[in-house]
ChimeraX commands (.cxc) that place a marker at each C-alpha (Angstrom):
marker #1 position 3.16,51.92,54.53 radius 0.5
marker #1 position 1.95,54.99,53.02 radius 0.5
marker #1 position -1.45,54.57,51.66 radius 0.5
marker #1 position -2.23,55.57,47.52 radius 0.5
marker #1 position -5.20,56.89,46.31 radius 0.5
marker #1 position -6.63,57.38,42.90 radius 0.5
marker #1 position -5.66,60.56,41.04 radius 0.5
marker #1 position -8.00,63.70,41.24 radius 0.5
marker #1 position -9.98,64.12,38.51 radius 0.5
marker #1 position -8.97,64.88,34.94 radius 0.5
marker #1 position -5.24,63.72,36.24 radius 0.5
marker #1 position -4.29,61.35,33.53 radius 0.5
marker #1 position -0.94,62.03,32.47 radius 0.5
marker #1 position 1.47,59.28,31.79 radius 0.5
marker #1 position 5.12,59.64,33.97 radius 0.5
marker #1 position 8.09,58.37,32.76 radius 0.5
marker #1 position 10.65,57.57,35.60 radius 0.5
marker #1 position 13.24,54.75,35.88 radius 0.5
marker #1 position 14.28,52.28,38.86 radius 0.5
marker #1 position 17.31,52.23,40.13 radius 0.5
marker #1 position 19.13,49.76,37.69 radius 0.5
marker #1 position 17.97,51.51,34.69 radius 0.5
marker #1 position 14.59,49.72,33.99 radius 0.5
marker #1 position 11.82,52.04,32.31 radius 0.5
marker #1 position 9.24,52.75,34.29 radius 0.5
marker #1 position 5.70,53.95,33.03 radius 0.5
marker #1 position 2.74,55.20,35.43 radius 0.5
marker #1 position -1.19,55.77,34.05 radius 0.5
marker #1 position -3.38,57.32,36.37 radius 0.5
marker #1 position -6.79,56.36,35.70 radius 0.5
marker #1 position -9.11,58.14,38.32 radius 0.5
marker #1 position -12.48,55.97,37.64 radius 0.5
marker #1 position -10.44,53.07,38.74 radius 0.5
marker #1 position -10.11,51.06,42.32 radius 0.5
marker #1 position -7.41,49.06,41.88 radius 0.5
marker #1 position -3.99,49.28,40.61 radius 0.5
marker #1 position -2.50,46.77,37.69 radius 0.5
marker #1 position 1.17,46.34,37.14 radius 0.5
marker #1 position 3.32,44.19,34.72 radius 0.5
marker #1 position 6.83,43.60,33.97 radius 0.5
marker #1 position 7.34,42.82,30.50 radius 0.5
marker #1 position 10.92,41.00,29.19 radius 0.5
marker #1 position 11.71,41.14,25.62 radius 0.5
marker #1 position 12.13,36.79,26.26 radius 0.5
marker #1 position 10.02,34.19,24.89 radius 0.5
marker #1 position 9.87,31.57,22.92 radius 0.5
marker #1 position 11.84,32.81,19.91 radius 0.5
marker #1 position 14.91,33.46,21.39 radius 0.5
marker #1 position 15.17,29.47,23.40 radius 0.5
marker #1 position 18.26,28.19,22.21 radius 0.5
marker #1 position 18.29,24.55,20.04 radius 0.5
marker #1 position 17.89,21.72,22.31 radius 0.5
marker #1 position 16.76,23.36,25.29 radius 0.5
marker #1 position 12.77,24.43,23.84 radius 0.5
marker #1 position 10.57,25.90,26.44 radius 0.5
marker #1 position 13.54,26.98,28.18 radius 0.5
marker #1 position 12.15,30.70,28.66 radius 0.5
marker #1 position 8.65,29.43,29.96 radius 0.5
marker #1 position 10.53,27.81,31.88 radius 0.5
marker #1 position 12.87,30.55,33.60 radius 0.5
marker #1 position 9.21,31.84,34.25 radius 0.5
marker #1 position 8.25,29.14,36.48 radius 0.5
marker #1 position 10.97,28.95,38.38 radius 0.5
marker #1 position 11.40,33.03,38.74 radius 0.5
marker #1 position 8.27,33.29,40.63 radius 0.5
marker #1 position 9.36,30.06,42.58 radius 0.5
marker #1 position 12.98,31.30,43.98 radius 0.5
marker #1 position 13.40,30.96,47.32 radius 0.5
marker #1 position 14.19,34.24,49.59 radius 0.5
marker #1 position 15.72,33.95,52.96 radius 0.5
marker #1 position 13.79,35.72,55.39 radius 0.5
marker #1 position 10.94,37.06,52.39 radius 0.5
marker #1 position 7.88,37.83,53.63 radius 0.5
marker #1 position 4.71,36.54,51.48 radius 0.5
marker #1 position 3.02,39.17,49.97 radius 0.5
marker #1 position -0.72,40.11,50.01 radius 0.5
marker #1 position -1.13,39.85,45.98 radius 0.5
marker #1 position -0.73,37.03,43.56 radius 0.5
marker #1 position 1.98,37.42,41.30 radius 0.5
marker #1 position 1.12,35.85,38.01 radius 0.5
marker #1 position 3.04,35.09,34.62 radius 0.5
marker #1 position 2.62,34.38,30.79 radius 0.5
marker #1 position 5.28,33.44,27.93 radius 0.5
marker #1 position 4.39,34.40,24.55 radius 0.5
marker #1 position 7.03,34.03,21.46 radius 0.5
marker #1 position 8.22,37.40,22.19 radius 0.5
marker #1 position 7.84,38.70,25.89 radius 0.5
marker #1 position 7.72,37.00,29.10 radius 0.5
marker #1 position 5.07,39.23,31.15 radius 0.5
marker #1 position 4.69,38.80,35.19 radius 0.5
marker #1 position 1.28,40.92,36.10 radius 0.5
marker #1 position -0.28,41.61,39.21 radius 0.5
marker #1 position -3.52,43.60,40.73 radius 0.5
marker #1 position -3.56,44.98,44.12 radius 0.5
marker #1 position -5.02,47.88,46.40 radius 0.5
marker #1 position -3.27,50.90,46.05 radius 0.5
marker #1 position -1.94,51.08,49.54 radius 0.5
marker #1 position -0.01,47.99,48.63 radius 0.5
marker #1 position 1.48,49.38,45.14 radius 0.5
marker #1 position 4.96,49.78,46.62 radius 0.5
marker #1 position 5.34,46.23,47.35 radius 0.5
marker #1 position 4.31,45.51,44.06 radius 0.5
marker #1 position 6.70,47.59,42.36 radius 0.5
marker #1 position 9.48,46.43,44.45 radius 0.5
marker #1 position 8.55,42.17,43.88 radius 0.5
marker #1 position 8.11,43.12,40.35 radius 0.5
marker #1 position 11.59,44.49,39.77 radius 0.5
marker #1 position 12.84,41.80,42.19 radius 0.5
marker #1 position 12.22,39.24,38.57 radius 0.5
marker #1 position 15.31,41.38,37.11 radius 0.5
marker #1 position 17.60,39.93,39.83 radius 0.5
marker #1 position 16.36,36.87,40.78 radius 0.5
marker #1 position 18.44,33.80,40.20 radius 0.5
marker #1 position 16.16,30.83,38.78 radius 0.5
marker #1 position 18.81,28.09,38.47 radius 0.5
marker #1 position 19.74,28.63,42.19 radius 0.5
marker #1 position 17.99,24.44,43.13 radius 0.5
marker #1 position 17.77,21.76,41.28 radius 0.5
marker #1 position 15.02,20.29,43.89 radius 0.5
marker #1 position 13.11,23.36,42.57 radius 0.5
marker #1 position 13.42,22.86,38.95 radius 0.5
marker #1 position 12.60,19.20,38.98 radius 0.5
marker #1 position 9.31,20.24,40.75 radius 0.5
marker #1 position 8.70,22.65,37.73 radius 0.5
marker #1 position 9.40,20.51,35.40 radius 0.5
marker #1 position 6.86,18.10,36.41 radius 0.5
marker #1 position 4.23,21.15,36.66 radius 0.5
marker #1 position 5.20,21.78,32.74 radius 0.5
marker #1 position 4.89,18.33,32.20 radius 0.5
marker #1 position 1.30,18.52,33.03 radius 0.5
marker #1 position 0.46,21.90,31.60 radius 0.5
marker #1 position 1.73,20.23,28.42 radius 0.5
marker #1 position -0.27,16.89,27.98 radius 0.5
marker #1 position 2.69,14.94,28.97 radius 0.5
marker #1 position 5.48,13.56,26.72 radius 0.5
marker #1 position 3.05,13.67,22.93 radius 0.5
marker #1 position 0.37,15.54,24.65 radius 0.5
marker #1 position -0.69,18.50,21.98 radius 0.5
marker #1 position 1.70,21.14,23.50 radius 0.5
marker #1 position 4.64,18.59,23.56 radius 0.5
marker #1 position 6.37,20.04,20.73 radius 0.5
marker #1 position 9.39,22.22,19.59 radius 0.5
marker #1 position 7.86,24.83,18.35 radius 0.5
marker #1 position 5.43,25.41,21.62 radius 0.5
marker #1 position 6.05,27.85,24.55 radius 0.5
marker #1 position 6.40,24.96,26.85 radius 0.5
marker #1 position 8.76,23.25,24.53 radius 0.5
marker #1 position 9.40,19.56,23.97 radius 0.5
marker #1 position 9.25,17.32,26.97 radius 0.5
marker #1 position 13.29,16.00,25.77 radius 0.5
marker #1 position 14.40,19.47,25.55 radius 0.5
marker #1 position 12.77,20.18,28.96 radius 0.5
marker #1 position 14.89,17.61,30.56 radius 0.5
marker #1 position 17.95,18.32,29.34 radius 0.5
marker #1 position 17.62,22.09,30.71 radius 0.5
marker #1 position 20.00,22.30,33.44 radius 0.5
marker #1 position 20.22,25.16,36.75 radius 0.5
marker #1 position 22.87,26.66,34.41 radius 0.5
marker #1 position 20.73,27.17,31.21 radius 0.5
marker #1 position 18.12,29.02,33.46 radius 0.5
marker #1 position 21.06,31.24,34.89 radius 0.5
marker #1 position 22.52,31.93,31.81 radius 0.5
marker #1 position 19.26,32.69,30.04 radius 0.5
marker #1 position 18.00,34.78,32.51 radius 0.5
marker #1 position 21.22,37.13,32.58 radius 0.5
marker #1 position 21.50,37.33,28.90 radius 0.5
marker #1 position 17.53,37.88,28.73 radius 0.5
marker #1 position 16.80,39.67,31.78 radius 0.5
marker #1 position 18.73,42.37,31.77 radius 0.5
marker #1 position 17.05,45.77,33.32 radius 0.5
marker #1 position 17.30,48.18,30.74 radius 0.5
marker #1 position 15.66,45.83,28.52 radius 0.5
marker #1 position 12.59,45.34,30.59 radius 0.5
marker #1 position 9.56,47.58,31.00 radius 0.5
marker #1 position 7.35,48.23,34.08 radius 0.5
marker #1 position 3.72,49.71,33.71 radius 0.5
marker #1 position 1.54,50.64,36.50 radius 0.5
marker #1 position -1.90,51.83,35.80 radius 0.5
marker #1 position -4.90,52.31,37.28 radius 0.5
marker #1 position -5.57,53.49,41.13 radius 0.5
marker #1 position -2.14,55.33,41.83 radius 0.5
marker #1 position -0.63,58.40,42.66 radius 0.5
marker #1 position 2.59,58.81,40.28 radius 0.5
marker #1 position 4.04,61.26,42.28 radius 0.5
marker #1 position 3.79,59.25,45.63 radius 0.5
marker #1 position 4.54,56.33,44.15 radius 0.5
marker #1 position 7.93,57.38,42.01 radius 0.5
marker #1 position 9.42,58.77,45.67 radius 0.5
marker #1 position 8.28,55.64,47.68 radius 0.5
marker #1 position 9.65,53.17,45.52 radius 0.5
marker #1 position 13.15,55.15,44.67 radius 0.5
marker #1 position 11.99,55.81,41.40 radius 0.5
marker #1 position 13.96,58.64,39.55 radius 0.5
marker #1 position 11.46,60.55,37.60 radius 0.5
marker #1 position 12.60,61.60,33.92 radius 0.5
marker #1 position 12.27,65.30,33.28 radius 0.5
marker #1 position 10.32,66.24,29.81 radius 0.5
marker #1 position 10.11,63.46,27.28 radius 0.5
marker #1 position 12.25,60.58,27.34 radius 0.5
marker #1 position 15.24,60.56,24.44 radius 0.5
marker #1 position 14.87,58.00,22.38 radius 0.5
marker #1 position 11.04,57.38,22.66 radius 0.5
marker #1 position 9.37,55.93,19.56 radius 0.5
marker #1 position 6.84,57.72,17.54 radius 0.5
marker #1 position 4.72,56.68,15.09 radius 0.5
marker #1 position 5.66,57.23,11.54 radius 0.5
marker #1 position 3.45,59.06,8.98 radius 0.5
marker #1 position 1.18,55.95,7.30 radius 0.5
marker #1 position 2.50,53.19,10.37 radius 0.5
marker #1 position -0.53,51.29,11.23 radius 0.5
marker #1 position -1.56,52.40,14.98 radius 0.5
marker #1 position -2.51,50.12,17.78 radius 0.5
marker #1 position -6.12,50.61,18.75 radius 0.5
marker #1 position -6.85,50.45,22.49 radius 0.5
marker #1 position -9.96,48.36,23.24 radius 0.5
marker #1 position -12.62,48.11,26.20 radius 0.5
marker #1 position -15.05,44.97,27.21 radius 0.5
marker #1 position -18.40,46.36,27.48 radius 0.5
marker #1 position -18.01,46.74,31.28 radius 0.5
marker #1 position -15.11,49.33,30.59 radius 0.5
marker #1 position -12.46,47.19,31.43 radius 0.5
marker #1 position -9.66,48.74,29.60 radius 0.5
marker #1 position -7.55,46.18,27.38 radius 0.5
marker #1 position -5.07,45.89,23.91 radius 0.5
marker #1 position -5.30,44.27,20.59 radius 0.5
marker #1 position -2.00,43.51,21.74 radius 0.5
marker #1 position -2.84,41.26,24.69 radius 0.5
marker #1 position -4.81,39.16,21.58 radius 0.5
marker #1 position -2.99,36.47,22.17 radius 0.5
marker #1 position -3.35,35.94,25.54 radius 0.5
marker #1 position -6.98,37.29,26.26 radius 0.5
marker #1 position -8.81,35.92,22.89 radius 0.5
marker #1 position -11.36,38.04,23.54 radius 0.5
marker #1 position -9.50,41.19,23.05 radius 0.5
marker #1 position -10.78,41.64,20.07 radius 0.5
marker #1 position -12.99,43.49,17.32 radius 0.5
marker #1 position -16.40,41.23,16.80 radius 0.5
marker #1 position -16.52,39.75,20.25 radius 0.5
marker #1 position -18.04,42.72,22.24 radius 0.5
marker #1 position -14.80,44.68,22.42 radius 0.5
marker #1 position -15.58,48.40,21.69 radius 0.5
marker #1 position -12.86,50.48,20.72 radius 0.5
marker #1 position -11.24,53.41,23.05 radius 0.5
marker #1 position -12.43,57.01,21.78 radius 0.5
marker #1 position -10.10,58.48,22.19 radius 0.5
marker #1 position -7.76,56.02,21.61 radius 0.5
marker #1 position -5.82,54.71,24.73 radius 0.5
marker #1 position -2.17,55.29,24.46 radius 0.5
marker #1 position 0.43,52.80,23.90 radius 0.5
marker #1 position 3.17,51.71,26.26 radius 0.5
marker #1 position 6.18,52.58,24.68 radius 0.5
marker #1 position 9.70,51.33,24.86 radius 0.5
marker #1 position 11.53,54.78,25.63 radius 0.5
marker #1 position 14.87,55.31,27.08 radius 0.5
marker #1 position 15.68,58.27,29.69 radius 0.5
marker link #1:1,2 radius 0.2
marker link #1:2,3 radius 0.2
marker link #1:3,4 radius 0.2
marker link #1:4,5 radius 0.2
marker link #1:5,6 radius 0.2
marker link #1:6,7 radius 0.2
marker link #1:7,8 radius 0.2
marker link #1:8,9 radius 0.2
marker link #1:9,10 radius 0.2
marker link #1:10,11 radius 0.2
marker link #1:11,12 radius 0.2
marker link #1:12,13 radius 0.2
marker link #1:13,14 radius 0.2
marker link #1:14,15 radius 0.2
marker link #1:15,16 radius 0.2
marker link #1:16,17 radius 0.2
marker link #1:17,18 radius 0.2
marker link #1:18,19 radius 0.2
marker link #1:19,20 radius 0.2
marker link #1:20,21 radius 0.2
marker link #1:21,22 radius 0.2
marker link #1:22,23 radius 0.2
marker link #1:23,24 radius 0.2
marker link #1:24,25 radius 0.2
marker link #1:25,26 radius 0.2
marker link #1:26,27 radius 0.2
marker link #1:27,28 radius 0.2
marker link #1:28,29 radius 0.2
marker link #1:29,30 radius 0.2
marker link #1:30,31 radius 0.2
marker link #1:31,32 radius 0.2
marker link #1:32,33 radius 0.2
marker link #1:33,34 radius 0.2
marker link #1:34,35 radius 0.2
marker link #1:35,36 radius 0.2
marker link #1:36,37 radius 0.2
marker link #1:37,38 radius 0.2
marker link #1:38,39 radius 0.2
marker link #1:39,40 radius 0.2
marker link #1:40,41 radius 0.2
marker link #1:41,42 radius 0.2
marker link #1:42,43 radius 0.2
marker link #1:43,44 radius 0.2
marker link #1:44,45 radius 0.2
marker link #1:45,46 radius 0.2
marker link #1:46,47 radius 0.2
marker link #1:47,48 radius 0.2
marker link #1:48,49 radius 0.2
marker link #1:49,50 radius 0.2
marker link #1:50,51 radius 0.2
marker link #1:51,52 radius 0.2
marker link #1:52,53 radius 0.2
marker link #1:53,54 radius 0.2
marker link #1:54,55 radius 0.2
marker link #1:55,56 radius 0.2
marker link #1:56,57 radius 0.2
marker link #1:57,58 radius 0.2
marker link #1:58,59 radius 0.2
marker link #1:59,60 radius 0.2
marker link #1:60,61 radius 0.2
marker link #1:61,62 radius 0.2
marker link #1:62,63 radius 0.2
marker link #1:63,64 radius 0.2
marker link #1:64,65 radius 0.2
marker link #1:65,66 radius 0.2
marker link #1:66,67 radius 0.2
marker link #1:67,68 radius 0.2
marker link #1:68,69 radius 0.2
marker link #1:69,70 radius 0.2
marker link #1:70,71 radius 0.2
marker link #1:71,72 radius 0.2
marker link #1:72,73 radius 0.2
marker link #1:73,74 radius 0.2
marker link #1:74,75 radius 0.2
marker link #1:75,76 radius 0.2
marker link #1:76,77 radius 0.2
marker link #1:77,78 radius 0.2
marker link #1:78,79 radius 0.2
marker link #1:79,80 radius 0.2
marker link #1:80,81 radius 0.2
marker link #1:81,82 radius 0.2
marker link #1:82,83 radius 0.2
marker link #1:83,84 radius 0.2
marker link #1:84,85 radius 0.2
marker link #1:85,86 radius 0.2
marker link #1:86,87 radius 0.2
marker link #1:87,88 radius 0.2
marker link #1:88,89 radius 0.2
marker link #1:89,90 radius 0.2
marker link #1:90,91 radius 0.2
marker link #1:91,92 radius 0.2
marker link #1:92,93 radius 0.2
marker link #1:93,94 radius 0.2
marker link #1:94,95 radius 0.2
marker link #1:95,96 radius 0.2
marker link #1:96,97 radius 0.2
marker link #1:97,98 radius 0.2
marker link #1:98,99 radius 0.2
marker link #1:99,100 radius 0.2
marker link #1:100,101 radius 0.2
marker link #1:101,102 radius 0.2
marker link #1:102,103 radius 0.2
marker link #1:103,104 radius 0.2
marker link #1:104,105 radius 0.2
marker link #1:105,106 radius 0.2
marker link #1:106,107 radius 0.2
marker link #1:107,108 radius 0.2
marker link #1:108,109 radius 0.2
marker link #1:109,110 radius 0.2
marker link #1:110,111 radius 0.2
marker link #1:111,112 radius 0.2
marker link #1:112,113 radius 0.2
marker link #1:113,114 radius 0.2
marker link #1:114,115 radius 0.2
marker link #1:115,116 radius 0.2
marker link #1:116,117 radius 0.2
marker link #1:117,118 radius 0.2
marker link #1:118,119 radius 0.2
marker link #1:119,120 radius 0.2
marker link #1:120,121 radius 0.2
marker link #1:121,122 radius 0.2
marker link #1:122,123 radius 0.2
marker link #1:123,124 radius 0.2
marker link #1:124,125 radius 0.2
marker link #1:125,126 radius 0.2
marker link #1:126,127 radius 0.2
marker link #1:127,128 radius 0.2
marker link #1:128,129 radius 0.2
marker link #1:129,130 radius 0.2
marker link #1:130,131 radius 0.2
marker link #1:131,132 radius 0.2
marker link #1:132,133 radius 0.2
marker link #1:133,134 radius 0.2
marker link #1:134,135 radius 0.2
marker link #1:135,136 radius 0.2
marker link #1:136,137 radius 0.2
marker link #1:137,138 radius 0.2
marker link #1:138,139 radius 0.2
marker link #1:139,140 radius 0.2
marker link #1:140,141 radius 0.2
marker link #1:141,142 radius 0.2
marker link #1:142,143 radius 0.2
marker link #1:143,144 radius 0.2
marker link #1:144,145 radius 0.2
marker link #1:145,146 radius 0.2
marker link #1:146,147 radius 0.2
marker link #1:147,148 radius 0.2
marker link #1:148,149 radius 0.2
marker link #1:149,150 radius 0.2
marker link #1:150,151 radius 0.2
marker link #1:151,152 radius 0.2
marker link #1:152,153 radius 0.2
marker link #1:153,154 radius 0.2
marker link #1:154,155 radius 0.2
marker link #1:155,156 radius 0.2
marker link #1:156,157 radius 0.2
marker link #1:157,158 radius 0.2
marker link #1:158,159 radius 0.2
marker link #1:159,160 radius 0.2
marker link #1:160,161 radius 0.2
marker link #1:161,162 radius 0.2
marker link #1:162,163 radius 0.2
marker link #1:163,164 radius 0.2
marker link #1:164,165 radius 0.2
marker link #1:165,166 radius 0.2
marker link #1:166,167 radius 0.2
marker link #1:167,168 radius 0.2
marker link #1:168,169 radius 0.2
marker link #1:169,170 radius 0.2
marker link #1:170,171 radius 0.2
marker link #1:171,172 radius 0.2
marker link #1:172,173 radius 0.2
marker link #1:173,174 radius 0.2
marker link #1:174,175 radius 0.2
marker link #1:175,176 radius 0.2
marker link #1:176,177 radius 0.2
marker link #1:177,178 radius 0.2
marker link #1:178,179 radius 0.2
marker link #1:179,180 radius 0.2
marker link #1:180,181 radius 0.2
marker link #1:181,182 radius 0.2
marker link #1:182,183 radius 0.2
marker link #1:183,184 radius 0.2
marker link #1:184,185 radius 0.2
marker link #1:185,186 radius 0.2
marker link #1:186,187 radius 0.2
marker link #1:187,188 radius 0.2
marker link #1:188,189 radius 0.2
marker link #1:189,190 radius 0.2
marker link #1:190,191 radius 0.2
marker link #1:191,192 radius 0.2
marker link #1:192,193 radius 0.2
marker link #1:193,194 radius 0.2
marker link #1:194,195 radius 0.2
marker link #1:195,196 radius 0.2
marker link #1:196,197 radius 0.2
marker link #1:197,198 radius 0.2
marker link #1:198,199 radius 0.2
marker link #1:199,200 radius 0.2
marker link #1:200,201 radius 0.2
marker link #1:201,202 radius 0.2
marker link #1:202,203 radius 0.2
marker link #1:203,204 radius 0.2
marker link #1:204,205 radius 0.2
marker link #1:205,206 radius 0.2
marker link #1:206,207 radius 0.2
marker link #1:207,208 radius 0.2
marker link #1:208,209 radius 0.2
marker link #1:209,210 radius 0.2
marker link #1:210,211 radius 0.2
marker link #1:211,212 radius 0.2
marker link #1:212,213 radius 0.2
marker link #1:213,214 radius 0.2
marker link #1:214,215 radius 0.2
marker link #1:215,216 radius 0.2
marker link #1:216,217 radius 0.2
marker link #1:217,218 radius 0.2
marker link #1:218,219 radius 0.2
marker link #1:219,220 radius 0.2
marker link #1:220,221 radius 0.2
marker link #1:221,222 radius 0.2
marker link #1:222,223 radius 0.2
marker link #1:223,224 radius 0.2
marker link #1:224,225 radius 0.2
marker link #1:225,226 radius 0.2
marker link #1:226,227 radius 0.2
marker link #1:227,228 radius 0.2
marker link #1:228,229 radius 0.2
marker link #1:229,230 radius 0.2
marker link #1:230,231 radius 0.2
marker link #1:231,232 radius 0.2
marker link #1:232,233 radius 0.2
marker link #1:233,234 radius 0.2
marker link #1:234,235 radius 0.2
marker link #1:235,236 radius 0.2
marker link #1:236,237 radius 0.2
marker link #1:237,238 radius 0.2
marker link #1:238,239 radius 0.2
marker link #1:239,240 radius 0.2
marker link #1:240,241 radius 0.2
marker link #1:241,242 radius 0.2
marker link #1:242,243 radius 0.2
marker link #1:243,244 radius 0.2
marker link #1:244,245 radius 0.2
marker link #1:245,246 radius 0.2
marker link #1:246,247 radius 0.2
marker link #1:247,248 radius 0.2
marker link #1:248,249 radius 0.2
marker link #1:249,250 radius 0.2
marker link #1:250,251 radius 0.2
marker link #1:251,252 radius 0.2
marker link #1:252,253 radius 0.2
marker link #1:253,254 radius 0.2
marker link #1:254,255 radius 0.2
view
């Protein structure tokens, strides 16, 4: 495998490219850093579960990561995952050399198939049963992530199917790699097409819209006031300093 170093100096342009089935690509050089951080986000969470089948997109999570490949080979990373109301985000941190991979398992979440066993879902199901308190534990309710533990048994294999090819589709998913990686290198080792000049359609802020303000832990660590509600810390008042200049946002453009 190739190896993938940090860019030179000063090199911290974002690149817009675009896998193969259309998915939106965005790569962040950041040459002060070692490693390289990746997530897939999917506009799929809890708002858009259907009635009677709550926590069904936490649960297309689980079993995402979870589907069996014939002949896969593990892969030297942990792959990890987090519902919100909104997105469904599967993240991972690796050495630069092994960036490719990651790319490559990362879009493999597009195409998966999470309703392919039922021996795999009742396994699941138990985990969420846990993570939840069990049936009237605090998170057993409707209006959580994890759903209510009647809803979560009535989810069938073809629910997670269904959801995940209405949901997942991957033009409407985003992958951002930051960090410790060459764009350049990476784009043509993972048969990425890059997007010439700025992406059509990108968003822009309006005159007077509010603007996201990038934030950093007092080690540097770079993070979001949108990752607030997953990392609690991330932000103002808890030793969160903000970005000057600010960091830029990931955007939702289209090539």
């Amino acid at each position: 495998m190739t190896p993938f170093t940090a860019a030179p100096t000063g090199h911290r342009r974002t690149v817009h490219a675009r896998a193969p089935a259309r998915t939106p690509v965005r790569l962040r050089p950041d040459p002060r850093a070692a490693l390289t951080g990746l997530a897939l986000a999917v506009p799929a969470g809890r708002g858009v579960d259907p009635d009677g089948r709550t926590g069904l997109a936490h649960m297309v999570e689980h079993l995402v990561l979870k589907e069996p490949r014939p002949g896969a080979r593990p892969f030297p990373f942990v792959l990890n995952a987090f519902t919100t109301r909104d997105l469904t985000v599967y993240e991972t941190v690796c050495a630069p050399e092994q960036s490719v991979g990651a790319v490559q398992r990362l879009l493999c979440v597009l195409s998966a198939n999470p309703g392919a066993s039922q021996t795999l879902l009742d396994t699941e199901r138990r985990i969420v049963d846990v993570e939840s308190g069990g049936a009237g534990g605090p998170l057993d309710r409707a209006d959580s992530v994890m759903g209510a533990h009647r809803d979560r048994d009535a989810i069938t294999p073809a629910d997670l199917t269904a959801f995940h090819a209405v949901h997942y589709r991957p033009e409407r998913a985003v992958l951002a790699v930051v960090g410790a990686v060459e764009s350049d290198a990476l784009v043509a080792a993972s048969g990425l097409r890059p997007c010439e000049g700025r992406p059509s359609g990108e968003r822009t802020a309006r005159r007077g819209a509010p603007v996201r303000t990038g934030y950093r832990t007092p080690a540097r660590t770079a993070g979001s006031r949108r990752l607030g509600p997953r990392f609690p810390g991330a932000t103002p008042g808890t030793g969160w300093q903000p970005c000057s200049p600010p960091c830029s946002r990931l955007v939702t453009a289209r090539c």
